[in-house]
C-alpha positions in Angstrom: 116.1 117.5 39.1 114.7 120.2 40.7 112.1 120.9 37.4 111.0 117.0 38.0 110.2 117.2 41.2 108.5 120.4 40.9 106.0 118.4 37.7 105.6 115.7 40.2 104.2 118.1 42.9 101.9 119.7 40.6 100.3 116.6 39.0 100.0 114.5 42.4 98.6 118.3 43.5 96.2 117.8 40.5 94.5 114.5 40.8 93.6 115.7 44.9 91.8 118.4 43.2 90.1 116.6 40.9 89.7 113.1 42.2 90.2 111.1 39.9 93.1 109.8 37.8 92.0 108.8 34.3 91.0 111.8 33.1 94.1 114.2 34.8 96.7 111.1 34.6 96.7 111.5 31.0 98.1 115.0 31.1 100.5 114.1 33.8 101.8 111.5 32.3 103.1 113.8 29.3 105.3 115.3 31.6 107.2 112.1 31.3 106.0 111.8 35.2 105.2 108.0 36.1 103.4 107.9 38.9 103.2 104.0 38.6 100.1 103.2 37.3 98.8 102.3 34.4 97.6 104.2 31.4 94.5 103.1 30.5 92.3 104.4 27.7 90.2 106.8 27.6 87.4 108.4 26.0 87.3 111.7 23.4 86.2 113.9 25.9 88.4 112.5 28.7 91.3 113.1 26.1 89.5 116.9 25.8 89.7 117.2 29.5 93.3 116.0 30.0 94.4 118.1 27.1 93.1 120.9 28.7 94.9 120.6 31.9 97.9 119.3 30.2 98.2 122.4 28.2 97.1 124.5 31.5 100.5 122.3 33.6 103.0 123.0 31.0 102.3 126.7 30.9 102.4 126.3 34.7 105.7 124.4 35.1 107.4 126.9 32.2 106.0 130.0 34.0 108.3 128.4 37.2 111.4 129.3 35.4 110.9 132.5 34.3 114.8 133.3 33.5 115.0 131.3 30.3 115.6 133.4 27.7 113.6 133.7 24.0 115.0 130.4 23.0 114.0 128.4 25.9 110.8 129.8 26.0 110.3 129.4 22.2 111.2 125.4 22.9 109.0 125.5 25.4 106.1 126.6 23.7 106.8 124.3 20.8 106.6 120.9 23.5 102.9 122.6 24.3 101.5 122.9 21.0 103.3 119.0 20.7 101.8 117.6 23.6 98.6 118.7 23.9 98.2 118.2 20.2 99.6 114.9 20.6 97.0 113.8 23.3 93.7 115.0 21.7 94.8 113.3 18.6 96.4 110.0 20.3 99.5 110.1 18.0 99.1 106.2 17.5 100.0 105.4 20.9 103.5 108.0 21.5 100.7 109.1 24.6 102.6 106.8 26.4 105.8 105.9 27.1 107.2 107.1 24.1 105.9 110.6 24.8 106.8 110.5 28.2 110.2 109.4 27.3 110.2 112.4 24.8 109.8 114.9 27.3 112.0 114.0 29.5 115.1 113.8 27.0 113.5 117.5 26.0 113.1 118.9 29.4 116.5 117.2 30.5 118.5 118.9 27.6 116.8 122.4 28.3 118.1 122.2 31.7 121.4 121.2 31.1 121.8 123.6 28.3 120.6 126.4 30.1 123.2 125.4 33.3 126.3 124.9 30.6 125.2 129.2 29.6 125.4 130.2 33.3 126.4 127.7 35.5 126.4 129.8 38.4 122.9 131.2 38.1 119.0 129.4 38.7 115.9 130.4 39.3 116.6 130.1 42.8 120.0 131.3 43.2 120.5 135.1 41.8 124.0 135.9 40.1 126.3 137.9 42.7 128.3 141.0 41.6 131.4 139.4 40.3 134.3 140.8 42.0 136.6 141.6 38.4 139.5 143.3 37.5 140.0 146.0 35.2 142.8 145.2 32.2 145.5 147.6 31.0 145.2 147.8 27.0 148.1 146.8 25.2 149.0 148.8 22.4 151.1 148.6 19.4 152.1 151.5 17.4 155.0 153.0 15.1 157.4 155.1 17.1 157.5 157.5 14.1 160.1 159.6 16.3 163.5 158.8 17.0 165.1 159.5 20.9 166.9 162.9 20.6 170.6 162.5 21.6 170.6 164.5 24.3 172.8 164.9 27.4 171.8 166.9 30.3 175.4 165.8 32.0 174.4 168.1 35.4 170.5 167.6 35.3 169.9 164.3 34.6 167.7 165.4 32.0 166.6 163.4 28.3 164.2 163.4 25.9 161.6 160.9 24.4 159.1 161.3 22.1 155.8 158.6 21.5 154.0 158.7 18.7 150.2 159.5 18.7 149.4 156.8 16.6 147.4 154.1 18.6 146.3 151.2 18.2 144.1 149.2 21.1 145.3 145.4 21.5 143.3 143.7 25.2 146.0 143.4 27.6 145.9 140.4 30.4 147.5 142.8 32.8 145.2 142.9 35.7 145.0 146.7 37.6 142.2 147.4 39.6 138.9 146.2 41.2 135.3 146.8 38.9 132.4 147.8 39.9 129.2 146.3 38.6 125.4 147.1 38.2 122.4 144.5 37.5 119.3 145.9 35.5 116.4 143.9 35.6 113.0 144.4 33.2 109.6 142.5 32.7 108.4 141.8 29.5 105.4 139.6 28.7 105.3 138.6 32.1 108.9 137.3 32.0 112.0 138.2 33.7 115.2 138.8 32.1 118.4 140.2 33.7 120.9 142.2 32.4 124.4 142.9 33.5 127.0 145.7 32.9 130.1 145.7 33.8 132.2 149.2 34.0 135.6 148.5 34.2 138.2 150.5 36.7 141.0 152.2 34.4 143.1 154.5 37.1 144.6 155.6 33.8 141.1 156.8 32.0 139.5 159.7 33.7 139.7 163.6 34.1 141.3 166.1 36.2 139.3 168.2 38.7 139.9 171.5 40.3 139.2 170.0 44.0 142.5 169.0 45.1 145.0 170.3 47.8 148.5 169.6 48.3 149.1 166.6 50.0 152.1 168.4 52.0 154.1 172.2 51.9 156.9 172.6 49.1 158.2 175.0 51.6 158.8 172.1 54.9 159.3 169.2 53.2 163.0 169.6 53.2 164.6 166.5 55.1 163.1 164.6 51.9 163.0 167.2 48.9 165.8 168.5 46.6 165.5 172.1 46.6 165.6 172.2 42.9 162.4 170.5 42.9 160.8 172.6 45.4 159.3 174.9 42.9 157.9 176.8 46.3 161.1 178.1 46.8 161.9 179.4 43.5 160.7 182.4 42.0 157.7 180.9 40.7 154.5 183.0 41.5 151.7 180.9 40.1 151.0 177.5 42.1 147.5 176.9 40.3 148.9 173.1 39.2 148.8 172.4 42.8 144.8 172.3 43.2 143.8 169.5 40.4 143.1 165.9 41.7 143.0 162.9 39.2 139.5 161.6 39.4 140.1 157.8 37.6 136.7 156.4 36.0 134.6 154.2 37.7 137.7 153.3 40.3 138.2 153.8 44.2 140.8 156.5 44.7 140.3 157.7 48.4 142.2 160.3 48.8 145.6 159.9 50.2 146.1 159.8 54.1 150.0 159.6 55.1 149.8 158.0 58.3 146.5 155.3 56.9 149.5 154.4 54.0 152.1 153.6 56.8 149.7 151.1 58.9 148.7 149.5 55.9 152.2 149.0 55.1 153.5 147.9 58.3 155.9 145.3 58.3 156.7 146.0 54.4 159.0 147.2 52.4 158.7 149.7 49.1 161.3 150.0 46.7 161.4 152.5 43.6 163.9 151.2 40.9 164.7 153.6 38.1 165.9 157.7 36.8 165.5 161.0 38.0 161.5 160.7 37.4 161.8 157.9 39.5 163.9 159.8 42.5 160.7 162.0 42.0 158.0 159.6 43.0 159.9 158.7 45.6 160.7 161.9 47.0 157.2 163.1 46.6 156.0 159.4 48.8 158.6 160.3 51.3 156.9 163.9 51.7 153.3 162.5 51.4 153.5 159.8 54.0 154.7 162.2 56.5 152.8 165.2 55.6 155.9 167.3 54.7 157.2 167.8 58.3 160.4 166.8 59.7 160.7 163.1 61.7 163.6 162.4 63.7 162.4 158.7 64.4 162.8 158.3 60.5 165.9 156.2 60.4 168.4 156.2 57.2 169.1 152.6 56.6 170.9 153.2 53.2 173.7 151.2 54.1 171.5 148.1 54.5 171.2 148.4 51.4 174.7 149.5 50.1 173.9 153.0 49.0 177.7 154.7 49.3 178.7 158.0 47.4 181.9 158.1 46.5 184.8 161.2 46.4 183.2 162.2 43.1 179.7 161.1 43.3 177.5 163.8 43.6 174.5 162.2 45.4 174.8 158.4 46.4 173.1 156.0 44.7 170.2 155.0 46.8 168.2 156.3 49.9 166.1 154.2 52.2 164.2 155.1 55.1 162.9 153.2 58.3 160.0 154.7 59.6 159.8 152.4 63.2 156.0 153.0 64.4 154.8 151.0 61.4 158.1 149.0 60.7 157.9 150.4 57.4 161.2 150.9 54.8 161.0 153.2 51.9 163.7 152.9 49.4 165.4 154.3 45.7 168.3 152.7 43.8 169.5 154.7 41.2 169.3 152.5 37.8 168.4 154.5 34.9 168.0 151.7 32.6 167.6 148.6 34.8 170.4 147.0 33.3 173.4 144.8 35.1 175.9 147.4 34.3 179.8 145.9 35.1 182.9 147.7 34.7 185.1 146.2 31.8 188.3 147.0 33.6 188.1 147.3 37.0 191.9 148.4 37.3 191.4 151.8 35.1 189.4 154.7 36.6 188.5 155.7 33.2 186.8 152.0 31.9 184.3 152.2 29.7 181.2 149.6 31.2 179.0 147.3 29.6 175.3 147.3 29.9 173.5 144.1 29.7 170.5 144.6 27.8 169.4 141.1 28.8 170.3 141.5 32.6 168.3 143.6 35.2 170.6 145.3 37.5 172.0 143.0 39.9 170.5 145.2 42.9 167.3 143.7 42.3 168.7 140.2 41.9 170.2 140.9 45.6 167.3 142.1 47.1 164.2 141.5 45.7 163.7 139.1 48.6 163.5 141.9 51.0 160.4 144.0 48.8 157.1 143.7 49.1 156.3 146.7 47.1 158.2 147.0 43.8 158.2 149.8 41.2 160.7 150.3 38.3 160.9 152.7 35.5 163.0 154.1 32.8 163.0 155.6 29.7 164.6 159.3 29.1 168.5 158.1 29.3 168.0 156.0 26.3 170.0 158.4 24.1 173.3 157.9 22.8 174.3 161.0 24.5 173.7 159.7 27.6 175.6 156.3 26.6 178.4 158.4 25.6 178.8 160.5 28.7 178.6 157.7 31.0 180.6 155.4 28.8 178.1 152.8 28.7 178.4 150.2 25.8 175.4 147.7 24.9 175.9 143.8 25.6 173.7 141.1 25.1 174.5 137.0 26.0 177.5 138.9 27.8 179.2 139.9 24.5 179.1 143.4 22.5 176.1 143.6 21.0 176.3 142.7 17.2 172.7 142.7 16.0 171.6 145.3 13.9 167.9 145.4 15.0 169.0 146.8 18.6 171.7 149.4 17.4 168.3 151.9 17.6 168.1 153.4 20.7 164.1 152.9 20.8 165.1 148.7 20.0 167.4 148.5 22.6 165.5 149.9 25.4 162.2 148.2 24.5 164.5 145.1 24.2 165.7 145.4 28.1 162.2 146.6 29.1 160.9 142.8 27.9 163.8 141.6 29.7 164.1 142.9 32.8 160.0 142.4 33.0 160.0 138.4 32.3 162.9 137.7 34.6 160.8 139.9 37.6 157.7 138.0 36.3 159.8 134.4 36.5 160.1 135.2 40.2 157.5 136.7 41.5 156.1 133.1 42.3 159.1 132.5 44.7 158.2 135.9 46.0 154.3 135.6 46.6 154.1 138.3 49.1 156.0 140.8 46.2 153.7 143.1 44.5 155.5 144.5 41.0 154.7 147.5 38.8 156.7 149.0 36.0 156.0 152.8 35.8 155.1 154.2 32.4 157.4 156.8 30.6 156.7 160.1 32.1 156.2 162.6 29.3 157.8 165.6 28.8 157.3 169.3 27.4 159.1 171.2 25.2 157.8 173.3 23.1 159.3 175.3 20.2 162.2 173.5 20.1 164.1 170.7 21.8 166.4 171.4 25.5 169.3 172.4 23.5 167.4 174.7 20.6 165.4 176.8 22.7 162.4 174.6 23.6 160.6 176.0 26.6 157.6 174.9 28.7 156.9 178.6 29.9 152.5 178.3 30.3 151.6 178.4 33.4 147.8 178.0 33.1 146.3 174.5 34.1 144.9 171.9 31.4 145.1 174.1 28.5 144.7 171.2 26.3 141.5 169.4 27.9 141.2 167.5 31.1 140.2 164.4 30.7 141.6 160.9 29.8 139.5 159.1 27.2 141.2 156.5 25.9 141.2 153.1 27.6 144.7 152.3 25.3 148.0 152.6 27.2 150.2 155.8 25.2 153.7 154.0 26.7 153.1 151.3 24.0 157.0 149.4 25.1 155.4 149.5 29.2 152.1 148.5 28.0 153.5 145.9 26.1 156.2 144.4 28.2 153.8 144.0 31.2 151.1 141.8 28.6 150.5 138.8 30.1 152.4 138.9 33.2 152.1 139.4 36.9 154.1 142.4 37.0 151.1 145.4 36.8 151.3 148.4 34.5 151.5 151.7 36.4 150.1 153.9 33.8 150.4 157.6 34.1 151.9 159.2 30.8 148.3 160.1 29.9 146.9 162.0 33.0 150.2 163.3 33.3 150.5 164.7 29.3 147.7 167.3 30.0 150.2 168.9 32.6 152.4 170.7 30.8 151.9 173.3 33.5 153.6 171.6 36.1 157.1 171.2 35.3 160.3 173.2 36.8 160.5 174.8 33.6 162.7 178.4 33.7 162.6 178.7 37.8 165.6 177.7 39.8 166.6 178.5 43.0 168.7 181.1 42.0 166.5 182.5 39.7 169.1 182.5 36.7 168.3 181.7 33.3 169.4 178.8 31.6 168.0 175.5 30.0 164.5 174.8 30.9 163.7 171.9 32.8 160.6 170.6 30.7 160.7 166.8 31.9 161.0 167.1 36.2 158.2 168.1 37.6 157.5 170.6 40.8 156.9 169.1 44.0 154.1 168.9 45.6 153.1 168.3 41.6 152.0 165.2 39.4 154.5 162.6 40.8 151.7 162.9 43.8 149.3 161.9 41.7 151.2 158.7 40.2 151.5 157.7 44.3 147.7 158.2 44.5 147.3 156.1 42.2 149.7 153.7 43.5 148.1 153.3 46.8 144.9 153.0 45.2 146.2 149.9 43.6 147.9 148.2 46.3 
């Protein structure tokens, strides 16, 4: 519409200039413009005339939309070389209404075919900066390595190995915001416009030596274990402590305890999962108030029914209540997310069954109280770790009887998918909820496993390389569960496997040798990092 009016302007602009209408009409008239009168004939040098300033109009009106690309323009030149040949040699009468007819179907369809390309670009409306997401890759690859059975019965410790074997599959697991550039050049006098998108991976990126601690290993004590403190063992080297993840082409301002809390007020945040899990949220608790001790902090575990019994060691959960912000922070101990029920309540020494196809039923009891949720788990899936806590696989509420999830890799990729569709079938009843599932943290033991001497003694930051490069997820179960739901991949196994540096390793607060802790990781230390990132993505 807007071309039409523009070709009526220019001829009615033309016959002012020149005066007269049989010589000019002609060429406006093979626009397909009726001006409502009649044609007429003319003479051959009329026809000269109006083929000139036909030829002159079309290259005029073309030269008005400047953004069609090689095709259009091609097209466009083609109508010329028809039009004007058309009108010197009369084309047995197709000057008329015919033509006119025939340019309008042409100019029409170049207009809409242009608008179906871009329908949100014109020559007089530029195309915005698109506002996109990044996507978390999917991956698929052969777990060439079997989960150890191991049993760390005192230290909550297991083992897991991933393959380095990777294959990149899209994901439609939305993670971040983009940022976008336009690039504009001029060739042959017309405008084309390019645009390149660089996508925001928190997981893709490199490690730089600019970073602080976010709080003092030595006064966060109403929130760390001391084992984790590796400030008060007799480490010496703290090194690990100065690296901050840089993520490419993403937003990570750098984390402000008391900015989290206001933009959390009136909001709860649970953490769902192991020990690694009881990490992130120990280091939060620390990094939302600086390290130092708060009085106003309020433990409202038992809102939440975190008890320890006469032979519990630690309770089951911790939540806090910090009241200037109305803010809860929470843990519930589930190291594999599944419902796990007693099969005789009456006998202290009952064997319980796991529901591979059942989240724990903490989250089914209070998932309406979140508005932050982030589950994990991975290093208990070992037999030995079945066996010590007498745990015994059920699916449909039976004993499990199919072959394919007797593995112990099966089984927990199994209950990953599950507990990840059922959060995903409500988060639409929960619309305020926003769900991650953490990726497996890695772990380091080298020459040799826990139990045959492995060790994780180097104390020398990012000995094997700094930076991230791959934009496909190494947790290929997490990646994959997450595919095509709302629930949004955490992913920090990659920034977090050139750390070997950073875990407990050989010091203890007692400074006696023993197994090396190769999995947990110091504090302050890389669970900061994965709450970083976190923040950055809420």
């Amino acid at each position: 519409m807007m071309m039409a009016l523009e070709i009526t302007r220019v001829c009615r602009s033309r016959l002012r200039m020149t005066g007269g209408l049989s010589t000019h009409y002609k060429a406006c008239r093979a626009f397909g413009v009726s001006l409502g009168v009649g044609m007429g004939t003319g003479e051959k040098i009329q026809k000269a005339k109006a083929t000139s300033l036909c030829k002159f109009d079309l290259v005029f009106i073309i030269s008005l939309a400047d953004t069609y690309d090689v095709i259009s323009k091609f097209l466009c030149q083609e109508v010329i070389s028809f039009v004007c040949r058309g009108m010197k040699l009369g084309l047995n009468g197709l000057v008329g209404k015919q033509l006119s007819l025939t340019l309008v179907i042409i100019f029409t369809t170049l207009l809409i075919w242009k608008w179906v390309r871009t329908p949100y670009e014109d020559s007089f409306h530029q195309l915005q900066d698109l506002d996109l997401f990044s996507q978390v890759a999917k991956v698929d690859y052969a777990n060439q390595h079997p989960l150890a059975e191991e049993d760390f019965p005192n230290a909550e410790i297991a083992g897991h190995h991933t393959s380095e074997t990777v294959v990149q599959v899209v994901s439609d697991n939305i993670v971040g915001p983009t940022t976008a550039s336009k690039q504009t050049e001029d060739a042959k006098g017309f405008q084309s416009q390019i645009r390149e998108d660089k996508v925001c991976n928190f997981a893709k990126g490199k490690w730089a030596g600019k970073g602080r601690p976010l709080y003092s290993g030595f006064e966060c004590k109403q929130w760390l274990s001391e084992p984790w403190a590796c400030r008060l063992t007799q480490r010496t080297d703290f090194s690990y402590e100065k690296f901050r993840w840089e993520p490419e082409n993403c937003d990570m301002p750098e984390f402000d305890g008391s900015n989290f809390l206001r933009r959390m007020q009136d909001k709860t945040i649970a953490l769902v999962g192991d020990s690694l899990g009881r990490q992130q949220f120990q280091s939060l608790m620390c990094m939302v108030t600086g390290g130092k001790e708060r009085p106003d902090v309020e433990d409202v575990g038992l809102q939440y029914g975190f008890t320890m019994g006469l032979n519990d060691k630690r309770p089951n959960g911790w939540a806090y209540w910090f009241p200037i912000t109305n803010t809860t922070i929470l843990y519930y101990w589930s190291a594999t997310l599944c419902d796990v029920e007693p099969l005789n309540v009456s006998d202290p020494a009952t064997s319980y069954a796991m529901h591979l196809d059942r989240p724990t039923s903490f989250l089914k009891q209070n998932l309406h109280k979140f508005d932050v949720l982030v589950l994990n788990t991975g290093h208990h899936w070992n037999r030995g770790k079945l066996r010590a806590n007498r745990w015994e696989m059920f699916v449909n509420g039976t004993p499990n009887t199919d072959r394919r999830l007797a593995a112990m890799g099966s089984a927990k990729d199994f209950a990953v998918h599950r507990v990840v569709e059922w959060l995903d079938s409500q988060l639409p009843h929960h619309p305020r909820l926003k769900a991650f599932f953490r990726s497996i943290s890695p772990r380091h033991f080298f020459n040799g496993e826990w139990n045959s001497g492995g060790t994780c003694d180097n104390t020398k930051p990012l000995t094997g390389g700094n930076v991230v490069s791959q934009d496909a997820a190494i947790d290929a179960a997490a990646a994959s569960a997450v595919n095509g739901t709302r629930v949004v991949l955490l992913d920090i196994t990659g920034l977090s496997q050139l750390r070997d540096e950073s875990h407990i390793s050989k010091y203890s607060i007692k400074g006696t040798e023993g197994v090396q802790d190769c999995l947990h990781w110091c504090l302050p230390g890389i669970p900061d990092t994965w709450n970083e990132v976190l923040a950055a993505q809420l």
